[in-house]
C-alpha positions in Angstrom: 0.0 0.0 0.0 1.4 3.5 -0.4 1.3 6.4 2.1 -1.0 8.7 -0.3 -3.9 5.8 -0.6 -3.5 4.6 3.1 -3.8 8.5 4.3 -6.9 8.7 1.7 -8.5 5.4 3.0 -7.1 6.6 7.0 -9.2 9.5 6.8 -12.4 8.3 5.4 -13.2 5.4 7.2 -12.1 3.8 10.5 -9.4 1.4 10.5 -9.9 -2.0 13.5 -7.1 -4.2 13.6 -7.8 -7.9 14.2 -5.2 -10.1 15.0 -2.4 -8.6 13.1 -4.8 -7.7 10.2 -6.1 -4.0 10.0 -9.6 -3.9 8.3 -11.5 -1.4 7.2 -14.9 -0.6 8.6 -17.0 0.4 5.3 -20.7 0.8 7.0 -21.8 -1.1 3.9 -21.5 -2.3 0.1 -22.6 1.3 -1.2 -20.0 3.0 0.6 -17.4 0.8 -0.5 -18.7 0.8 -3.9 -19.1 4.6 -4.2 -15.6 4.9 -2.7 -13.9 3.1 -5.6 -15.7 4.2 -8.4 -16.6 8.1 -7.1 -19.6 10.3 -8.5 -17.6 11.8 -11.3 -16.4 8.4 -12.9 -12.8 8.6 -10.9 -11.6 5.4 -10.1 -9.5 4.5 -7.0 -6.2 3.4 -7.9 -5.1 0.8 -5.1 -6.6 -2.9 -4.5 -9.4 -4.7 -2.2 -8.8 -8.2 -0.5 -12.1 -10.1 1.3 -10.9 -10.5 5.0 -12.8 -13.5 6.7 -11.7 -15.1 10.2 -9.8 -17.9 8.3 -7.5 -14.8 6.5 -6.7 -13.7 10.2 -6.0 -17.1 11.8 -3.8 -17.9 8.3 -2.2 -14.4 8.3 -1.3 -14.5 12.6 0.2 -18.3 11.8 2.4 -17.3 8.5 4.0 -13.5 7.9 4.4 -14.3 4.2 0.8 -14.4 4.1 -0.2 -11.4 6.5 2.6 -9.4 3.9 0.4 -10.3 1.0 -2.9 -8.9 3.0 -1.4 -6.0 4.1 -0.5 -5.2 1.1 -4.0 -4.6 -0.4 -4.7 -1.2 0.0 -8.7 -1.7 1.2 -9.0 -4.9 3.5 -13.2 -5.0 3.8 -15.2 -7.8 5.9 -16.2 -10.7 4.5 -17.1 -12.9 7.2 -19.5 -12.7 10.1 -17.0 -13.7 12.7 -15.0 -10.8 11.4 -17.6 -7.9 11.3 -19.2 -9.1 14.7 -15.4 -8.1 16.3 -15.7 -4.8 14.6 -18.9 -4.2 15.9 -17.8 -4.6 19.0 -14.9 -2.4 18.9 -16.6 0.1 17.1 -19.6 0.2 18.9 -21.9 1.2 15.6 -23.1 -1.1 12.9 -20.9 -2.3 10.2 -22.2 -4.9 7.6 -20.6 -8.0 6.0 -19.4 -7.2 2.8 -19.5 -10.6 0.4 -16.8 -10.5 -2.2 -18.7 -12.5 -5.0 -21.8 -9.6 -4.2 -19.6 -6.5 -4.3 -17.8 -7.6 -7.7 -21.1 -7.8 -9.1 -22.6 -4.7 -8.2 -18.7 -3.1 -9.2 -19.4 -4.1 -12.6 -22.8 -2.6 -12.5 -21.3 0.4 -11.4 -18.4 0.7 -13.7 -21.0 0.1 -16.7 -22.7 3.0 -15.5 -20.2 5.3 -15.4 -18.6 3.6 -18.5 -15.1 2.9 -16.9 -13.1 0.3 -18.9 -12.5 -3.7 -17.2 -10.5 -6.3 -17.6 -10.7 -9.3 -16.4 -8.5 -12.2 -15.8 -8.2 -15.6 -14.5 -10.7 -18.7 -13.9 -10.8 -21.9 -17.5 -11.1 -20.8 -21.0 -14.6 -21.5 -21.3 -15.9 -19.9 -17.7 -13.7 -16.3 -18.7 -15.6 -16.6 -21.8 -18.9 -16.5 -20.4 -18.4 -14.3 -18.0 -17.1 -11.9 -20.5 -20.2 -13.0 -22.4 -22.5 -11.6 -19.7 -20.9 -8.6 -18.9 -21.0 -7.5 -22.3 -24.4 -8.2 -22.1 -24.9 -5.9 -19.0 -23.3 -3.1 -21.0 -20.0 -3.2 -19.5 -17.1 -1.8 -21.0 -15.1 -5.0 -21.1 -11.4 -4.3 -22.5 -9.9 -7.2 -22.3 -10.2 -11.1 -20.9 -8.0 -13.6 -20.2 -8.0 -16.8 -18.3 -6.2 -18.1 -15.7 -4.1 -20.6 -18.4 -2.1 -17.7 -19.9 1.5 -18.6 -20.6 3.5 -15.2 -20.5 2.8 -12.7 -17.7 4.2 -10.0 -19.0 2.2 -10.3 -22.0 -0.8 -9.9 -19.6 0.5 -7.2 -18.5 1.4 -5.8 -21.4 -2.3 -6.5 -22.2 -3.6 -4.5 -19.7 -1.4 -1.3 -20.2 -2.5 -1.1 -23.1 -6.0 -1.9 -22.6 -6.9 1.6 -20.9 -8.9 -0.8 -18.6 -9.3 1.0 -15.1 -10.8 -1.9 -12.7 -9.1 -5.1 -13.2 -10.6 -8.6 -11.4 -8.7 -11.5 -10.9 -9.8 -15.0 -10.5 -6.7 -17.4 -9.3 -7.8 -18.2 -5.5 -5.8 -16.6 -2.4 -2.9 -15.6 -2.2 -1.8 -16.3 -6.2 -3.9 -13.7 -7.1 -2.8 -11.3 -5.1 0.7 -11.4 -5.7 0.0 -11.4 -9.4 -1.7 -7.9 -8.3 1.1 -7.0 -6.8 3.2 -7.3 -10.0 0.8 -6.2 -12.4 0.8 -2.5 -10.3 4.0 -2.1 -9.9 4.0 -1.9 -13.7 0.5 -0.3 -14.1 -0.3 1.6 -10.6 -3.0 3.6 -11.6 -6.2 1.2 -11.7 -8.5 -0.8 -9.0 -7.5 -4.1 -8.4 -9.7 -6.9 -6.8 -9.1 -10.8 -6.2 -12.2 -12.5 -6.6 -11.4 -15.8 -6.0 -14.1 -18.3 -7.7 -16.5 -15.6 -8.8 -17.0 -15.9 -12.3 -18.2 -19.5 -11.5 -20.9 -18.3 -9.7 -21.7 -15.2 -11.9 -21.4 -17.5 -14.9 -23.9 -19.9 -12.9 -21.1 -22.7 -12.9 -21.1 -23.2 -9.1 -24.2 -22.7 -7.0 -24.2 -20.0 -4.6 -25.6 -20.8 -0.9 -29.2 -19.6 -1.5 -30.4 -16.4 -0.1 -32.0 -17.0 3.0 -28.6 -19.0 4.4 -27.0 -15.8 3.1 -29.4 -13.3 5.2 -28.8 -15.6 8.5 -24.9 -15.8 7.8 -24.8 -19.3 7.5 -22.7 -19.5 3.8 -20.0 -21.2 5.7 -22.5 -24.1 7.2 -23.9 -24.4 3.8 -20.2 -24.5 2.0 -19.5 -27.2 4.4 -23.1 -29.5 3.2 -21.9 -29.0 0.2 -18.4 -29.9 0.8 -17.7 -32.2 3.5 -13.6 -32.0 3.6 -14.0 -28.5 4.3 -14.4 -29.6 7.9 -10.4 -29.5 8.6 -11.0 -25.6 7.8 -14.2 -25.2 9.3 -13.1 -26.7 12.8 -9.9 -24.6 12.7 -12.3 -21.6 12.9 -13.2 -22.4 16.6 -10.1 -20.7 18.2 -11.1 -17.3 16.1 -14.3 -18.5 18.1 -12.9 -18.9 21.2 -10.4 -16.3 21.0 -13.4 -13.4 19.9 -15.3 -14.8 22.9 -12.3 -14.7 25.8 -11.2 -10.9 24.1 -8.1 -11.9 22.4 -8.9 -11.4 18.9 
């Protein structure tokens, strides 16, 4: 992160630090949404990562990790465990922010103020139809790519010249964030989001835990239906538990 967008972010909204991650406390989607992409069609130049409470156990356990967090420049909550600390910190409201969610409504947002995208990462045929639909929602898409490209500077080559100003990236944690990390040092002035598997479930190939799990924040119980062996993970999460509960966290 550099000083200018950590004072700009500093000053706007309020920073809690859990564990050794600091996250900021957006009161909700809009607020982060209008922050990146502003009124007059400005774009912030910097990057977003989702924190949830399995980022903070993995980033207090491994400081290569907790490097690559901190340095995103906007760290927002994506996990109930994670906003019901900042809460209590805070003493006001904040709301969960879900990734998948807030890259959706970005694009919605960029196509309304026009701002060029690029998107990379996820297999040949999932990037296509994820371009496919954004076109389709009047997005200016400048340029896609899927996660199989052989020559990274190429891609970032690509995206230089692109003119794109919000680029998403779809390689899972932290791969695509370190590839963010080398595509700005080249190309610094554009948004940058990991997004993890989220043109699967734009593109409808993975099923999304349906709305009303979603409303009582029970994603992760129905990730874990659907995927048994994410129990190892899941039961991991009971120290964050225990930890939020005795004040440590």
């Amino acid at each position: 992160m550099t000083e200018a967008s950590a004072a700009v972010l500093g000053q706007q909204i309020p920073q809690v630090k859990i564990g050794p991650v600091q996250v900021s406390s957006f009161a909700d989607m809009q607020q982060l949404l209008e922050f990146i992409v502003r009124e007059d069609g400005s774009v912030y130049a910097g990057s977003a990562i989702a924190i949830n409470p399995e980022k903070v156990l993995t980033a207090m356990r491994n400081p290569q990790i907790e490097a690559v967090i901190s340095g995103a420049d906007i760290r927002y909550a994506d996990g109930i465990g994670v906003v019901k600390v900042m809460r209590k910190r805070l003493k006001k409201d904040v709301q969960r922010i879900p990734g998948c969610e807030l890259w959706q409504n970005l694009m919605l947002r960029a196509a309304q103020y026009k701002v060029p995208v690029f998107i990379v990462g996820a297999k040949p045929e999932v990037n296509q139809q994820t371009a496919d639909k954004l076109r389709a929602q009047q997005v200016n898409l400048v340029g896609a790519v899927d996660g199989y490209f052989k020559d990274e500077a190429v891609l970032i080559e690509q995206i230089k010249q692109s003119g794109a100003r919000i680029v998403s990236i779809a390689m899972g944690s932290p791969k695509q964030e370190l590839l963010i990390q080398r595509i700005r040092a080249q190309h610094p002035d554009c948004f940058y989001m990991g997004v993890g598997g989220t043109y699967d479930v734009f593109t409808g190939n993975v099923k999304r835990a349906p709305e009303l799990w979603c409303k009582l924040n029970l994603e992760w119980a129905y990730r874990l239906l659907s995927q048994p062996s994410r129990i190892g993970r899941q039961l991991g999460l009971l120290r964050y538990v225990w930890w939020y509960w005795t004040g440590k966290i």
